[in-house]
Structures are given as C-alpha cells and as structure tokens.
Backbone bond lengths (Angstrom), bond angles and torsions (degrees), N, CA, C in turn:
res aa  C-N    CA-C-N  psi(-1)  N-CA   C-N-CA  omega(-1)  CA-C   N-CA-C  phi
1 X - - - 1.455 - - 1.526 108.48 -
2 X 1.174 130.83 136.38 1.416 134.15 165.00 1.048 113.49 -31.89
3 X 1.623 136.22 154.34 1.068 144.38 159.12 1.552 96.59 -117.17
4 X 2.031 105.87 163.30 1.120 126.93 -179.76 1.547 133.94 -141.40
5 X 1.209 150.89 130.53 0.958 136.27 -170.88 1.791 118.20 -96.19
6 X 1.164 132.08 116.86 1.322 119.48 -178.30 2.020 95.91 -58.10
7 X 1.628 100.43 143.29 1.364 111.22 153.79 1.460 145.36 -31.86
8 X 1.034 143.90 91.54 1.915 114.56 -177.47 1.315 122.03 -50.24
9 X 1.641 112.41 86.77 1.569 88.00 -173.52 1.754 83.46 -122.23
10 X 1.481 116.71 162.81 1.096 124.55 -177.78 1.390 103.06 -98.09
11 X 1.897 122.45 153.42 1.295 113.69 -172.90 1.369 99.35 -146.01
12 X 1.467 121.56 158.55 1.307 134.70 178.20 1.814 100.71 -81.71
13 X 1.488 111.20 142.44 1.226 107.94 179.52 1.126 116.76 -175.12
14 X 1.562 131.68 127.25 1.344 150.20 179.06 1.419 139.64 -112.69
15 X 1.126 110.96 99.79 1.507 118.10 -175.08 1.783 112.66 -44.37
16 X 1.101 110.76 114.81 1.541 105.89 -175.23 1.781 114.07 -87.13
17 X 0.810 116.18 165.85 1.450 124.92 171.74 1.633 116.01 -146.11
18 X 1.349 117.21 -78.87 1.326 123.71 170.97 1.378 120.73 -125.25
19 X 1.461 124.42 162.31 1.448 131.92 -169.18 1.724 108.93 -64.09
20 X 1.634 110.36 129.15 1.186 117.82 -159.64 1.198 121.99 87.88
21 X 1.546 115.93 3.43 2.072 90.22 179.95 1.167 92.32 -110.23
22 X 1.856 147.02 -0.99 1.033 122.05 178.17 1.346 118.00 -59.40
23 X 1.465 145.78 127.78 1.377 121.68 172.38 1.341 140.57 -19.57
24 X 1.221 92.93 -66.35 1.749 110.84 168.96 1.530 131.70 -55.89
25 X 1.659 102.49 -9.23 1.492 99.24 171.61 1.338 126.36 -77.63
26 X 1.223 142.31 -4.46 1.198 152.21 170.46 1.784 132.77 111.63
27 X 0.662 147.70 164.64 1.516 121.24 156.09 1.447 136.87 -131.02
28 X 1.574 80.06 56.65 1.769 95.21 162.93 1.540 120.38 -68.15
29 X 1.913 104.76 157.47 1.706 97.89 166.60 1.709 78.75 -144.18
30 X 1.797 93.91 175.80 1.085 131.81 157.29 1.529 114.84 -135.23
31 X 2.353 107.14 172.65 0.402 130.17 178.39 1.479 113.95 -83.47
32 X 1.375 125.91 148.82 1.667 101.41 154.16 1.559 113.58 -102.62
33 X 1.319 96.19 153.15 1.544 83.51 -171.60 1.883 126.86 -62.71
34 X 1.212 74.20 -31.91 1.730 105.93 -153.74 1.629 107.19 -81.36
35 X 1.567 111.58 -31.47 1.009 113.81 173.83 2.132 132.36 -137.90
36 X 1.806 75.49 21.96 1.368 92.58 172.81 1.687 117.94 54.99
37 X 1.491 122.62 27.89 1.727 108.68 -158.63 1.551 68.39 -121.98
38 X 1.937 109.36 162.35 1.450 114.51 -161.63 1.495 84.06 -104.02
39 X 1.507 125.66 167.63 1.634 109.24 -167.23 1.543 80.26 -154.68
40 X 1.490 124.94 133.74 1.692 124.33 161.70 1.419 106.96 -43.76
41 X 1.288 127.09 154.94 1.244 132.68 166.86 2.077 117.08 -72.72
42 X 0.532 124.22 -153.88 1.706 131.32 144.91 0.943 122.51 -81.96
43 X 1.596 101.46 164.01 1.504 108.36 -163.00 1.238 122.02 -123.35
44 X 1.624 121.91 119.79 1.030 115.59 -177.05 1.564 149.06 -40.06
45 X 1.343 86.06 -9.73 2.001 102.72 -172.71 1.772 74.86 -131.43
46 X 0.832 123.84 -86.62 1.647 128.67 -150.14 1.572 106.58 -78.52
47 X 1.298 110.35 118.80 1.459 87.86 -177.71 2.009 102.01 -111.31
48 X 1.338 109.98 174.62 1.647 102.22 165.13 1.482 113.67 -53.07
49 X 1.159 120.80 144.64 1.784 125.03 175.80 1.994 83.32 -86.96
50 X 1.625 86.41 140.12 1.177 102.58 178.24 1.567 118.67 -171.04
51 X 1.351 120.81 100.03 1.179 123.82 -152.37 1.464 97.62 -135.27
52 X 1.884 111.70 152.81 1.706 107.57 -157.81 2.006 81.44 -87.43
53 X 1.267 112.35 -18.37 1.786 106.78 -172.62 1.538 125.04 -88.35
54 X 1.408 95.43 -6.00 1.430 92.90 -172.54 1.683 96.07 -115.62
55 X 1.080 101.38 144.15 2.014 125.33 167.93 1.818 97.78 -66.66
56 X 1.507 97.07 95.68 1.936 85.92 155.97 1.066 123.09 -37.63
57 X 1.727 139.78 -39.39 1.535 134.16 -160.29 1.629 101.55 -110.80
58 X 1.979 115.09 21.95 1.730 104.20 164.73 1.562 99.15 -90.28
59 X 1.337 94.86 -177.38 1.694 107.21 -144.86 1.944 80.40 -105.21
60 X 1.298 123.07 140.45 1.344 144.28 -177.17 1.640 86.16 -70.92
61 X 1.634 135.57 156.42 1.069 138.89 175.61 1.023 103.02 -118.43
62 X 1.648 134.64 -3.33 1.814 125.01 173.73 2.003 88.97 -92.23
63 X 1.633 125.24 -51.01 1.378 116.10 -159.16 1.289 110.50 -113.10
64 X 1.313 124.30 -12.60 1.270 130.07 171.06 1.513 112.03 89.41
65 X 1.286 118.21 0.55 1.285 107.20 -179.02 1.954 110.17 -99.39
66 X 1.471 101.15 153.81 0.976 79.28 170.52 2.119 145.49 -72.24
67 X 1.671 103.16 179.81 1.604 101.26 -164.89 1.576 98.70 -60.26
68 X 1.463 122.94 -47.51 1.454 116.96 -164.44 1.932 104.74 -52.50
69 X 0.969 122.89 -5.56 1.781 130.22 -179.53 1.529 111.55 -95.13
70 X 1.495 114.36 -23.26 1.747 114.28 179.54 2.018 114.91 -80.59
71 X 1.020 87.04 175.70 1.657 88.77 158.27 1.682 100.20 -156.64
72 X 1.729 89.91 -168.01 1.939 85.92 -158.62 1.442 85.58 -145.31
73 X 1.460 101.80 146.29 1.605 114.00 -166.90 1.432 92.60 -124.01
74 X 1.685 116.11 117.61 1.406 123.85 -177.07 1.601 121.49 -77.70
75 X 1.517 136.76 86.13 1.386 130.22 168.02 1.396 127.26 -81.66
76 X 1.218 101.10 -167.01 1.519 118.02 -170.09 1.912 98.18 -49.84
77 X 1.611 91.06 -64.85 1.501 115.29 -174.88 1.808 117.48 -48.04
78 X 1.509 102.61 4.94 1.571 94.04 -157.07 1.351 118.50 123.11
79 X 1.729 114.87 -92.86 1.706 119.75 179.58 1.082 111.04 -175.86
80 X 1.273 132.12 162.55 1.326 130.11 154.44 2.108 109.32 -126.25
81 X 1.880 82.55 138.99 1.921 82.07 163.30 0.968 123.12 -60.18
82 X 1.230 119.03 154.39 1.893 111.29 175.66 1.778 92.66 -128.23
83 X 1.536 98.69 128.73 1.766 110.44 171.88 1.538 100.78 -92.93
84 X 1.272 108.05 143.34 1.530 127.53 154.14 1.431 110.95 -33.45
85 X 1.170 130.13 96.19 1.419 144.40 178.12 1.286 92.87 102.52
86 X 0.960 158.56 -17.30 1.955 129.75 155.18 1.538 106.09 -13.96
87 X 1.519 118.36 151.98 1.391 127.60 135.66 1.610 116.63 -73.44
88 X 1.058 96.12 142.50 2.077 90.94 160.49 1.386 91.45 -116.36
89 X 1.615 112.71 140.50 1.162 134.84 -167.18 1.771 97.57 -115.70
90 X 1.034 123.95 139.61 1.026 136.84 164.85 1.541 123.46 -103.09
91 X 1.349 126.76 90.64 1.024 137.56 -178.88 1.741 130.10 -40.95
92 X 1.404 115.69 163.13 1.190 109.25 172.98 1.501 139.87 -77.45
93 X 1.619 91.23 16.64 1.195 134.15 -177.21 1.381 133.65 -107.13
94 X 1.089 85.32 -15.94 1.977 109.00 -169.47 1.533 91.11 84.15
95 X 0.761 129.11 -50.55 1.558 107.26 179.99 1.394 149.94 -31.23
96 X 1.288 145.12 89.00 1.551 150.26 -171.82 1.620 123.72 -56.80
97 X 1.399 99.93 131.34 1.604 83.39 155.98 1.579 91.43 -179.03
98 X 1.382 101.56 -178.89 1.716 106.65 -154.80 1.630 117.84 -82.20
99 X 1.085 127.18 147.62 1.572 108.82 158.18 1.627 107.37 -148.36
100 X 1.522 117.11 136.33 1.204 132.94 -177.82 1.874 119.92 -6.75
101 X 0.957 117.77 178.66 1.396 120.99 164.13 1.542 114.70 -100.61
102 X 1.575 103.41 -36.87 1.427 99.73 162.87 1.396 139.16 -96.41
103 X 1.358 93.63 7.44 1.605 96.14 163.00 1.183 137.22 -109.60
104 X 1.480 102.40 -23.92 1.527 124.15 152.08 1.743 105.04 -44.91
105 X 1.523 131.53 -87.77 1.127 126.94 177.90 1.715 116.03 -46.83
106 X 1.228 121.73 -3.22 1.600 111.65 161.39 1.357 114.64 -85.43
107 X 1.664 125.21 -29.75 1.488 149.40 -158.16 1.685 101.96 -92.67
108 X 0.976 105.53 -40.18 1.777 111.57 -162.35 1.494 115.22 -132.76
109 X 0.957 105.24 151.49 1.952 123.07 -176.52 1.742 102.58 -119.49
110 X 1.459 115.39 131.01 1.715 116.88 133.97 1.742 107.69 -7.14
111 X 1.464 128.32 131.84 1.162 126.92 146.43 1.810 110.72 -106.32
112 X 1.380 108.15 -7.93 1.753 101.98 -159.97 1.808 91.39 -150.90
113 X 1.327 92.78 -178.32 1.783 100.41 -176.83 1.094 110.96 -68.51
114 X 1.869 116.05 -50.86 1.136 110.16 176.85 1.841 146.91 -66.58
115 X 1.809 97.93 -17.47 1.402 113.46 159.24 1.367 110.11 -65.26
116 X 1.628 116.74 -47.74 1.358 111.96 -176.83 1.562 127.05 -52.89
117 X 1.819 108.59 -33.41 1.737 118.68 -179.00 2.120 99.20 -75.72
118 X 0.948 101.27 -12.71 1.975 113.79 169.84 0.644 135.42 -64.34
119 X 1.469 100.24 -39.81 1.628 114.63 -174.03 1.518 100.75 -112.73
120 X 1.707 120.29 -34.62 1.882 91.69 164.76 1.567 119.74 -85.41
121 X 1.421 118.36 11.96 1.428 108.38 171.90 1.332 119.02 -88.32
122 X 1.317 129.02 22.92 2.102 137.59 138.43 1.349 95.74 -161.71
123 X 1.432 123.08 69.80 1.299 140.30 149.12 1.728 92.29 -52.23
124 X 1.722 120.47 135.31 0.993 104.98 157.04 1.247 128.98 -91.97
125 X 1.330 126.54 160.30 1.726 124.53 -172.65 1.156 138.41 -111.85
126 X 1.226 117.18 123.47 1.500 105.64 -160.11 1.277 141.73 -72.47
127 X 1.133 119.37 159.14 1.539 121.51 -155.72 1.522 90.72 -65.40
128 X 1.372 110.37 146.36 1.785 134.86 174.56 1.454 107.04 -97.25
C-alpha cells in the first residue's frame, strides 16, 4: 500500500475545556431573567453541545464525562462533539474542528514559547 508523509504546515490551535475559553469565541454575557446569575453568551467556534436526543447528564463514551460539559463545532459535514481537553484546530482554511489530546500530541510539536506553555499546561502524566 502507499505510504505518505503529512506536510510541515504550522497550525493555530486550542486546547478546549469549557464554553467560552476558546479565544475566538467572544466575550459576551447575559442576564438570566428568571434567575438573575450573569451566564457567557455562545461561542463563536465552540458552541454548548445540545441535542433534542441526547440526555445532558449521560456519560460521553470517548471521555466519560458528562454531555452538559461538551460543546459542538459546526462544519461543512454537519458537526463535531468537542470533549473537555480536545484541541480545536484551525484549519488551512479557517475552518475549526476538534482533534483528540492524544493524537494531537502524537501529530504536532510546540513551534514557539507560547504553544510550548499550551501544551505543558495538562501535559498528561504517566502512569506510576
């Protein structure tokens, strides 16, 4: 079978966690009405996962946490879930979308100081 080499191309990319910390999502808030607490708005790249079929409080089967903790990044194809520690990759396209924690760090290296403080701030650790 052929073999292939991925490209050297350098890429924009953000370790996600929760709704609103990607950079690019913005930093709007609101009020709620009903219960007065100030709440981030949505997010421009990451939005809340929110689906009429899935139970916010079932358990994710790639990270185990639950759905009310993901968000969902809208593409061409439809969408993708995004788990708590995904990267969002920013394409050569401008286009976003998620990729693992461990496959991202098998795929890609630090190019600068500040990718480098990114990628060891939840380096994962190895089993003892």
């Amino acid at each position: 079978m052929p073999r292939f080499r991925k490209l050297p191309v350098e890429i924009e990319a953000h370790q996600w966690f929760k709704n609103g910390d990607h950079p690019e999502d913005g930093e709007g808030t609101f009020i709620d009405p009903e219960t007065k607490e100030e709440h981030r708005c949505e997010g421009k790249v990451v939005r809340r996962f929110r689906r009429p079929d899935v139970n916010g409080d079932v358990k994710c089967s790639e990270c185990g946490r639950r759905f009310h903790d993901h968000g969902w990044i809208d593409t061409k194809e439809d969408g993708h879930r995004v788990c708590p520690s995904d990267w969002i990759i920013k394409g050569v396209k401008g286009e976003f979308y998620p990729c693992k924690d461990n496959i991202f760090r098998a795929t890609y290296e630090p190019v600068d100081d500040e990718a480098q403080e990114a990628w060891d701030e939840h380096a994962p650790t190895e089993p003892t």
